[in-house]
C-alpha positions in Angstrom: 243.1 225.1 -82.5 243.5 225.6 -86.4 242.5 222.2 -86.9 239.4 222.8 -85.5 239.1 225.7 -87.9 240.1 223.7 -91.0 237.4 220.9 -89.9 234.6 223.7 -89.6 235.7 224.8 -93.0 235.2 221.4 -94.2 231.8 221.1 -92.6 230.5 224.3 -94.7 231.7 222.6 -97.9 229.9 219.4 -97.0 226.9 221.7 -96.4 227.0 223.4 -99.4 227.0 219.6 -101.4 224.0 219.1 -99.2 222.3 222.3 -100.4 223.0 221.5 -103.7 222.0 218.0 -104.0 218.6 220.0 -102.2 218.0 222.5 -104.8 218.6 220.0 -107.5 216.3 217.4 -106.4 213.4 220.4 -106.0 213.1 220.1 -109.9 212.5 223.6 -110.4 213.9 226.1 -113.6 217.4 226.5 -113.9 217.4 230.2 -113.6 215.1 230.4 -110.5 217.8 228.1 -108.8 220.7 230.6 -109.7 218.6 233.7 -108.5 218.4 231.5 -105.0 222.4 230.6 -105.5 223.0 234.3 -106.3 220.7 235.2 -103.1 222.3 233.1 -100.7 226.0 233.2 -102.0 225.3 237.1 -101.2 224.0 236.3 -97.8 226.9 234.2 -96.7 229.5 237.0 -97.9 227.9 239.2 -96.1 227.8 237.2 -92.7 231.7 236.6 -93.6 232.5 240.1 -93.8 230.4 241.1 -90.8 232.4 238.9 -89.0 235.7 240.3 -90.2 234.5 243.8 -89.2 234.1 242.6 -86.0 237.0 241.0 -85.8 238.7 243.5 -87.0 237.4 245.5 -83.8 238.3 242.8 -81.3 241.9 242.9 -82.5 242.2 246.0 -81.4 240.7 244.5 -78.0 237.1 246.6 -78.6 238.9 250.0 -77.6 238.0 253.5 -78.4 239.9 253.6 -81.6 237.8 251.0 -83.2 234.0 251.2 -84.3 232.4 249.1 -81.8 234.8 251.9 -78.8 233.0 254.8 -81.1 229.5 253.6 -81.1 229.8 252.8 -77.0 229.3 249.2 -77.7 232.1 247.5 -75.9 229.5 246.5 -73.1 227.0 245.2 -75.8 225.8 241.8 -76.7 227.4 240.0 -78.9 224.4 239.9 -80.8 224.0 243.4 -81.2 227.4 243.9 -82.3 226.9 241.4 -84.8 223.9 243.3 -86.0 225.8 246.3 -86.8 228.7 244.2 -88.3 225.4 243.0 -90.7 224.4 246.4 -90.7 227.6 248.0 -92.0 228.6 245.0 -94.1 224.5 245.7 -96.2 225.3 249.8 -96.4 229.2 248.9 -97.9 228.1 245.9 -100.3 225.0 248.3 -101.6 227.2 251.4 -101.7 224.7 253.0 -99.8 226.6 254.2 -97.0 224.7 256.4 -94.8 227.5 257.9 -93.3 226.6 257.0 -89.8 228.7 254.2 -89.7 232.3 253.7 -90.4 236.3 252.7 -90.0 238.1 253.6 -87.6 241.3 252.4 -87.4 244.2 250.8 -90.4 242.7 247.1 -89.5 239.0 248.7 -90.4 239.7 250.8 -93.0 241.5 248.1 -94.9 238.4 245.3 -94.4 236.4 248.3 -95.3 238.4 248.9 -98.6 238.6 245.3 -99.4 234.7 244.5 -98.9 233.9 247.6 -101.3 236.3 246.2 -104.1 234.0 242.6 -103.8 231.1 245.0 -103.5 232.3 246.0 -107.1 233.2 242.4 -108.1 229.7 241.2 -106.7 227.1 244.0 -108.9 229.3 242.9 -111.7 228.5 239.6 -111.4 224.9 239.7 -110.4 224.1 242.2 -113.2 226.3 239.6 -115.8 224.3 236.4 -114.1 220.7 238.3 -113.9 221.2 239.4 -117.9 222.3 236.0 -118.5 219.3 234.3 -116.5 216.4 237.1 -118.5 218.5 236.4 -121.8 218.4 232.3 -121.4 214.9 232.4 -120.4 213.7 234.2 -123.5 215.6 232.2 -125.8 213.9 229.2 -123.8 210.3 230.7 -124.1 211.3 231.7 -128.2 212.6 228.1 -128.1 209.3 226.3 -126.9 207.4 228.4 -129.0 208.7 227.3 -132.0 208.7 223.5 -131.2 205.0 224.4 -130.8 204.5 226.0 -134.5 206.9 222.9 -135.7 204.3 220.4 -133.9 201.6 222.7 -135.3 202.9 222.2 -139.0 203.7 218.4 -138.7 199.9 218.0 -137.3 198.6 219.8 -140.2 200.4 218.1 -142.6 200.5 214.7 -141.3 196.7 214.9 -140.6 197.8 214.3 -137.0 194.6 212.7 -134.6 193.9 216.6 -132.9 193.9 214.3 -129.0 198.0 213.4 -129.7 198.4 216.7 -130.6 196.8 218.1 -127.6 198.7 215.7 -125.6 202.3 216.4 -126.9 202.0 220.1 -126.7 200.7 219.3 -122.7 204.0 217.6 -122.4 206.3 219.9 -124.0 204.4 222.7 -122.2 204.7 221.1 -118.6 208.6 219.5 -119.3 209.3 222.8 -120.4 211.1 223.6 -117.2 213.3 220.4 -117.7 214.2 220.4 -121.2 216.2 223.6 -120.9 
């Protein structure tokens, strides 16, 4: 049976190689690509964590001392349940926390505890990576700028034909994206 698991956790890194061979081969700027990575690394944590909540209810066996007991659930779908585990899991990560939804028992309280100390990890890293994406992209924009003023020296003082000017500031403009 834990084979099975280990295999499935194999498949999800094979999966991720695929995704990344994907967004590579889209050719588009490096700092839109980590906003997506950022994006969906966030989305998986929070479908991993939802699913600890819940599991964290089923091994209690759903009963009255556990959220999915409190919130009358036990007869729901598994697909509502997971809803609220996504639900819950958004409110913790966001430190919104409405108040309407919480831990129950030992088991919850300590997922709960847990999630909000990666909830902590996670804002410090998106804030670092987001800074470092704006930052880089400046620098890049600052960057291309002055390769344009350098090509619009050499031009001037090489008497450069005005067409292959035009034409290497086109490509430096439209490779822009790739050279950085």
């Amino acid at each position: 049976m834990r084979s099975l698991r280990v295999i499935k956790l194999v498949k999800i890194f094979k999966f991720y190689d695929k995704v990344m061979y994907f967004f590579k081969n889209l050719n588009i700027q490096t700092s839109i690509l980590r906003t997506i990575l950022i994006l969906l690394g966030s989305f998986f944590l929070v479908h991993i964590f939802a699913c600890f909540f819940y599991l964290s209810a089923k091994m209690n066996d759903l009963s009255m001392s556990t959220w999915v007991g409190q919130k009358d659930m036990v007869n729901s779908s598994k697909t509502v349940k997971y809803s609220y585990s996504i639900y819950w899991a958004f409110q913790t990560l966001t430190t919104v926390g409405y108040g309407d939804f919480g831990a129950y028992n030992s088991f919850e309280i300590l997922t709960t505890c847990v999630w909000m100390f990666i909830g902590v990890l996670f804002y410090t890293f998106v804030v670092g990576s987001m800074t470092s994406i704006i930052t880089l992209q400046e620098d890049n924009e600052q960057m291309l700028a002055a390769r344009i003023m350098a090509l619009e020296e050499l031009a001037k003082e090489s008497g450069m034909d005005p067409d292959f000017k035009r034409q290497i500031k086109l490509f430096l403009k439209i490779n822009y994206v790739n050279m950085f």
